[in-house]
N, C-alpha and C positions, 0 to 999 in steps of 0.2 A: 548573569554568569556568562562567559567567554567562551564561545566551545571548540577553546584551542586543540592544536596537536598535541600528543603527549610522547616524551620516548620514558620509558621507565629501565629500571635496570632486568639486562638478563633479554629483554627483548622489545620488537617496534610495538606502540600500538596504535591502534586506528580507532577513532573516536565514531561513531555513528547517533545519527537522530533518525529515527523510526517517526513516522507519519501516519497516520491512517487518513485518508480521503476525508472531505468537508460533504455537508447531507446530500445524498443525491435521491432523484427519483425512486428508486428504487428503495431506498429507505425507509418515503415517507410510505409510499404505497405501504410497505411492509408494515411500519406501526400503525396507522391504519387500519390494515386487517387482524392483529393482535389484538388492538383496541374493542374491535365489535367481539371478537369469538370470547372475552372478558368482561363481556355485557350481556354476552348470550343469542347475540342480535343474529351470529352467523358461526355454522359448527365448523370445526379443521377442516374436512375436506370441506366445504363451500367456499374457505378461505384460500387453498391452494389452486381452488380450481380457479378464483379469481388472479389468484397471485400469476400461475401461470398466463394464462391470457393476456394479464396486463404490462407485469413487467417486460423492463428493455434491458435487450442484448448484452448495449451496452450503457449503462444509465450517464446520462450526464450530471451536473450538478440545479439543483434547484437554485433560488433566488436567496436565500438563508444560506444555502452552502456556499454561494460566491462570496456573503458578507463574511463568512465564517473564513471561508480560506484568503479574504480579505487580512482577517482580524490575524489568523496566521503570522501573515508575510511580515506584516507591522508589527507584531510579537516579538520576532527573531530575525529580524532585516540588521540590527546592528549587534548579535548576538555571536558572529565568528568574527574569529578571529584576522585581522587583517582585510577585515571584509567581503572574503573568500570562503565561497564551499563547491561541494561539486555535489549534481544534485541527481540524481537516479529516480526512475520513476516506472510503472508498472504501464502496458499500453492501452490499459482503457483507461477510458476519457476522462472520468471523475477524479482520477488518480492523476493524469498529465496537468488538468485544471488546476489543481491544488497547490502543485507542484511549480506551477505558472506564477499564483500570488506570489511565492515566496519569492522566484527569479527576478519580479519585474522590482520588486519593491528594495531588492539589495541592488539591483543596476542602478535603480532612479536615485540613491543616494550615492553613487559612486563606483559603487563592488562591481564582485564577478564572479557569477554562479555558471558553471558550464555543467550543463542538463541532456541526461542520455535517458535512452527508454529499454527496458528491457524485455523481453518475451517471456519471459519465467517467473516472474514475479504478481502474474494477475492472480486475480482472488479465485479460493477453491468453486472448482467448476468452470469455469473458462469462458467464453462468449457459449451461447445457447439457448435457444428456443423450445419449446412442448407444439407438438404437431396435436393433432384432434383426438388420438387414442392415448392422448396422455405419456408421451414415447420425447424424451429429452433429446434433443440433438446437435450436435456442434454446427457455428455456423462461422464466418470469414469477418476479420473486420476490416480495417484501413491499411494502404501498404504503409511505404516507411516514407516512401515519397511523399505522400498525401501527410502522415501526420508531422514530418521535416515541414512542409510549406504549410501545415494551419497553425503549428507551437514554435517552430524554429529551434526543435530539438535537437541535438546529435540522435541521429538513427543507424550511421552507419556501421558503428561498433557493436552493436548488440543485435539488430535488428535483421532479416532474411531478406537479399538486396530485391528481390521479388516475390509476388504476391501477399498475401494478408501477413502480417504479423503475428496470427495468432491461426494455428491451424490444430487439429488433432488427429491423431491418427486413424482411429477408430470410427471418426464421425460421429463419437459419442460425448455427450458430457462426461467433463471429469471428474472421476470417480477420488473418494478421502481417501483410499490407498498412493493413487497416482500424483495425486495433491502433494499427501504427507513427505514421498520419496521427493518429487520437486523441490517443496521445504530444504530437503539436507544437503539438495546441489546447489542451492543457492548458497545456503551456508557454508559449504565447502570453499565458494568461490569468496565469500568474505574474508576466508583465511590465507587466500590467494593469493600470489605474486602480479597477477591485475589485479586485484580490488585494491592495493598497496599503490601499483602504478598509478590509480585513477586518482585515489585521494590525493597523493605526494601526503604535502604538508598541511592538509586542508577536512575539515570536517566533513564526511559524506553524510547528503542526507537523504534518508531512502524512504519515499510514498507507497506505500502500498494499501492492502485492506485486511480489516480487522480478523477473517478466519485464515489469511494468511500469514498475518503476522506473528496470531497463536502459535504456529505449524513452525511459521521459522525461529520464531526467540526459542521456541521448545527443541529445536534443532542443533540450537545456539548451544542452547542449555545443558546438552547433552540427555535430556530427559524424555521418556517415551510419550507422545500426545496419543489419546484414546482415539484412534481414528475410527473407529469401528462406531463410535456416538453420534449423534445426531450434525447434520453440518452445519448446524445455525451455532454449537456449542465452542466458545473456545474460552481456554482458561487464561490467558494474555490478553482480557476484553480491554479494545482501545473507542473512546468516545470520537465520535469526529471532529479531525482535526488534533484529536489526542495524540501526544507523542512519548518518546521511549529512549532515554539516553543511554548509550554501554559505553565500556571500552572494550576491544576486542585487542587480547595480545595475543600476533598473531605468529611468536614462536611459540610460546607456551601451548597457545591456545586454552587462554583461561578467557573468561569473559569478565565484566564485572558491570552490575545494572549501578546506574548512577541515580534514573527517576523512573517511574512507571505511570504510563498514562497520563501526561501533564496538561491539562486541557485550561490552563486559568485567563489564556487570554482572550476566553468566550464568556465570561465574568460567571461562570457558576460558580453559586456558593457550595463551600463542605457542607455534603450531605449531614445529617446527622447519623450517628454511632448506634 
């Protein structure tokens, strides 16, 4: 399938492909500890107290997720149209990496993906650490310089020309309220006269992560997400590397879902029913 531009009648639309990040550390840790506390080996809190301690800031990708966002890029490397997309991506690492497959693998056959990063689009809760009284706190990641010269992103459209890219106000982790409201500015900006500018005539594709993705398609969607529920919960659940086709008409503002979670180029079979 092509994943041309489309103009329909009555108004422009803009085609977008949703990405969730390839397995990162953070991950495996995470199944991992589900794993033992469903064997009994280890109760919830013994598991968070591990979680915390262990997990990273900002996780990179494991050895499985490189193959995975490998498998990605070669997926949908000749999958747009004209060989053109433009590729947005969230600024932690897992999310940029992912986001890298797909760039390098539609350049090496000819195309051109022009790749921005953006501040708003990291996964609920933000960069963040637990100090020793079990106390979450926000912490700084890479400027814009630093992740310009390690991916060779555009940073300077989206990004704060100084300091971290990723700061909070409060110095606190971010909380599903402040998450949720992010969700509908990003979405707002989907419907935007830049997010029109960025794509032109070209499919955007936007990396993000799975409880953020919840938060914005339900944003998209016009529909309320339970933010009040647990944050591991989201009803939009993307596999990684799974992805998410709409069209977004961005007079109407209707949306229209094309595919949900497409994840077939990591060769899993259908579950059974």
């Amino acid at each position: 399938l092509k994943l041309q531009f489309l103009y329909l009648i009555g108004g422009r639309t803009m085609r977008v492909l949703f990405v969730r990040h390839a397995e990162s550390t953070n991950n495996v840790l995470q199944h991992s500890l589900v794993a033992r506390m469903r064997r009994a080996e280890i109760t919830e809190a013994e598991a968070m107290k591990v979680w915390r301690a262990q997990r990273s800031k900002d996780a990179p990708l494991t050895e499985k997720g490189l193959r995975q966002a490998a498998a990605f890029g070669k997926a949908y490397e000749t999958a747009f149209e004209d060989g053109e997309c433009v590729l947005v991506t969230s600024g932690m690492e897992r999310a940029i990496q992912t986001g890298k497959a797909l760039r390098e693998s539609i350049v090496r056959l000819g195309g051109k993906c022009d790749a921005y990063i953006r501040s708003d689009t990291h996964e609920v809760g933000g960069l963040y650490l637990t100090d020793a009284k079990d106390q979450n706190y926000a912490v700084e990641g890479k400027t814009a310089a630093q992740l310009r010269d390690e991916h060779g992103f555009n940073t300077e459209r989206y990004l704060p020309n100084h300091g971290s890219w990723y700061t909070h106000p409060t110095g606190k982790k971010e909380s599903s309220q402040e998450a949720n409201a992010r969700a509908r500015h990003v979405a707002k900006w989907l419907y935007s006269a830049d997010a029109a500018a960025l794509a032109g005539a070209r499919t955007l594709v936007f990396v993000a992560h799975d409880q953020f993705l919840s938060l914005l398609l339900s944003a998209l969607l016009d529909r309320k997400h339970p933010v009040e529920a647990k944050a591991r919960q989201s009803i939009f659940k993307h596999h990684n590397t799974g992805t998410t086709l709409v069209d977004i008409d961005q007079k109407k503002r209707v949306v229209q879902m094309l595919w949900m979670n497409r994840h077939v180029h990591l060769g899993v079979p259908t579950p059974k029913l």
